[in-house]
N, C-alpha and C positions, 0 to 999 in steps of 0.2 A: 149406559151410553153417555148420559151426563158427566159421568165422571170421567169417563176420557175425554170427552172433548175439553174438560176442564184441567187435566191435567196434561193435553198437548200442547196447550199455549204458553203454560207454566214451564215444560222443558224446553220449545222451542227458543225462550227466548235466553234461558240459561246456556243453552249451545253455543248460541252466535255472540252472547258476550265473553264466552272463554274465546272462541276464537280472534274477536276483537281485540281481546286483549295480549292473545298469543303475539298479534301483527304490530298492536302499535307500542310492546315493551322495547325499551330502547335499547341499543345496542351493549352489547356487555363491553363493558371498560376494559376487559383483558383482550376482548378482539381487533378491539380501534386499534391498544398498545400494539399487535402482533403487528398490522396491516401498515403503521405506521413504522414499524422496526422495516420491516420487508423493503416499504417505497424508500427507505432509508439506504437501503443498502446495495439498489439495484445498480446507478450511475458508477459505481466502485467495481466494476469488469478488469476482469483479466484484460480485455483487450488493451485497455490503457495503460497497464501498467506495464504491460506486452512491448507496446511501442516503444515505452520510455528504457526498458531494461535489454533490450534485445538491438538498442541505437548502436552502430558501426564506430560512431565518432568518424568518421571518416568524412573529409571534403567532398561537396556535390551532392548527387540525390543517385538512387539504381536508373542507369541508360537502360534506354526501349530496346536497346539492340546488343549485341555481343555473342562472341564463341559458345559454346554450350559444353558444360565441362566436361573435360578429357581432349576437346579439339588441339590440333598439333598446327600450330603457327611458325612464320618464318620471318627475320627481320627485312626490310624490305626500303629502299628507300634512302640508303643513308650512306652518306659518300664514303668512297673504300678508304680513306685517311682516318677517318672519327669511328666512334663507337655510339653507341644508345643506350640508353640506363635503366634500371629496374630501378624502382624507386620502393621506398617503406609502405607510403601512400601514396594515392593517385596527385599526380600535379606538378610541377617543376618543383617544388618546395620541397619534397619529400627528399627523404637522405637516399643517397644509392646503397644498393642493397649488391647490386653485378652490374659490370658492362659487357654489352654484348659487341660482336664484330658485326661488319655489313651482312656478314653470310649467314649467319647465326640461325639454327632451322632447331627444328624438334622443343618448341618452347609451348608447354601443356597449359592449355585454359581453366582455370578453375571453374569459371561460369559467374564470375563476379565481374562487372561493368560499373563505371563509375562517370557520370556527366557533369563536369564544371562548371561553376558561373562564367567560367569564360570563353564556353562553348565548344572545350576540347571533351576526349571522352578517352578514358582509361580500362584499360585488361588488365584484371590481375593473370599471373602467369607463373608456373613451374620453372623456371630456366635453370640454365649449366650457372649455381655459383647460388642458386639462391630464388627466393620466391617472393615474388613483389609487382607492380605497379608499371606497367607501359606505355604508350600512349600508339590507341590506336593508330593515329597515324606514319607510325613504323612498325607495323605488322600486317600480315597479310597472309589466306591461303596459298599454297602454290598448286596451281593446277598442273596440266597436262603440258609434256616439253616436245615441241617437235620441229623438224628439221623446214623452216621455211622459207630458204633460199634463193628456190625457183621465183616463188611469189612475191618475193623482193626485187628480182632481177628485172623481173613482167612489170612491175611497178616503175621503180626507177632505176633501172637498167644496174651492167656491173661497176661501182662506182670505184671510184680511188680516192686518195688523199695524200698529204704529206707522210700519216703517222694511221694506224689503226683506229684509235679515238677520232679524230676525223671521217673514216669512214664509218664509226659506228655512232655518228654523231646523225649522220647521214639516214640511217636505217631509223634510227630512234625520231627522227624527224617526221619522218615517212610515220610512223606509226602514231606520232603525236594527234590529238585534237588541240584548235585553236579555240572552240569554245565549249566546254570551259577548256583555259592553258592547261595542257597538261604539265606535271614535274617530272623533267629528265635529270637523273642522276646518273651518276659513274660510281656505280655500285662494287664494281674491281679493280683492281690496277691494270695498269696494260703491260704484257709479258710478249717477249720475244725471243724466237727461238726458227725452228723451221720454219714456223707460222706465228702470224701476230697475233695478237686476242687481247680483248677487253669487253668487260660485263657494263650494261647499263638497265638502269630502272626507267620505265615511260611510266607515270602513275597518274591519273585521275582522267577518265576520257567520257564521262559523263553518262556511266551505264554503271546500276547497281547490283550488277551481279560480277561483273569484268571488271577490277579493278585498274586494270595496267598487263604489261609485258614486263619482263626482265629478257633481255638478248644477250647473249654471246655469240660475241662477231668477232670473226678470223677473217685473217688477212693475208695475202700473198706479195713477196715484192714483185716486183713488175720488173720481168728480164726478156730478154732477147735483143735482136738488133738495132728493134725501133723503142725498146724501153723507156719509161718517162722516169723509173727510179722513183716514182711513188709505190705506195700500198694500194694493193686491189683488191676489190671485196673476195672471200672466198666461200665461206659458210654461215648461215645464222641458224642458230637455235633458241627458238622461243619459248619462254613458258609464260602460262596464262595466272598472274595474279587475282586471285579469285577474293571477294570482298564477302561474303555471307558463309560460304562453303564450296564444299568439293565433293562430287563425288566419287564413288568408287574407280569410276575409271577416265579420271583428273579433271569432270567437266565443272565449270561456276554453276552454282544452284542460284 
């Protein structure tokens, strides 16, 4: 019995100084080296180099807003004498790439949106002639066109004028907001024939889904015995310029 008791104090203490020693041997040199390669190498992400290799080069930063690609845009906006331009890149500076007419329709979104330091915002866009660079504010959905003549009449009765553009000047009036002003443009020529006609654009009426109206207003002369020999309103057909989207069956989203 002696002897064990004498020989458990003897191993005890041989135990706890391997394990002592297991804990307090220092770290191996080739571990630090790894751990130090590894923190070395961590700040060197793809993601950075992502940014730097994947830049547009292109003026402005990505807009919060824009068409969603494949959306079918229309020009909108722009007086029937002048054209609007596709540009290389977003911005007046950019070289034209196509001009477009006032009426200029079926122009494909890619889904690329571009915001200027000067606070304009750019579509890029499929067009007739070429692919390039718009500026939002000559494009727009077209919504739903319908005959709203009555409802102009009920407003401000059947009106006349010297010329057709006077009485579509009239209608556009009627439709306008003063706060904010909306922009009336004569989006068509004015043609004469059995009947008068000329297109206009109402555009910004202070609702984000309804961008504006485009009208075509006909006109009739004024005959009979008491005639005045002006033009009098005869038909308007509106459609709803839509700013976000459209849907299937022509409404502003």
């Amino acid at each position: 019995m002696m002897i064990r008791r004498a020989a458990l104090p003897v191993l005890l203490p041989a135990s706890l100084m391997l394990l002592i020693a297991c804990g307090s041997d220092p770290a191996d040199p080739g571990a630090g080296a790894t751990a130090t390669t590894s923190a070395a190498a961590e700040p060197a992400t793809t993601t950075t180099a992502a940014s730097t290799t994947t830049s547009t080069g292109l003026p402005g930063e990505p807009a919060m807003f824009g068409p969603a690609s494949g959306d079918e845009l229309a020009v909108i906006g722009v007086a029937h004498d002048e054209t609007t331009e596709v540009r290389s890149v977003p911005g007046e500076d950019g070289s034209t790439v196509t001009e477009l007419e006032p009426d200029a329709m079926g122009l494909v979104a890619t889904g690329e949106a571009r915001l200027l330091d000067d606070g304009t915002t750019w579509f890029e866009v499929d067009a007739p002639g070429g692919t390039g660079w718009i500026s939002a504010r000559d494009v727009a959905y077209l919504g739903v066109t319908d005959d709203t003549t009555s409802a102009v009449i009920d407003r401000i009765g059947r009106v006349s004028g010297e010329s057709v553009l006077e009485v579509g000047q009239a209608v556009a009036d009627d439709l306008a907001s003063d706060e904010p002003p909306s922009r009336i443009v004569q989006s068509g020529p004015v043609t004469s024939g059995d009947l008068h006609e000329v297109q206009l654009d109402v555009i910004g009426l202070g609702d984000d889904s309804v961008l504006g109206y485009r009208i075509l207003v006909f006109g009739m002369d004024d005959e009979g015995p008491d005639a005045s020999g002006e033009v009098v309103l005869r038909t308007v057909e509106q459609t709803t310029l839509c700013a976000r989207g459209v849907t299937g069956d022509g409404l502003c989203v």
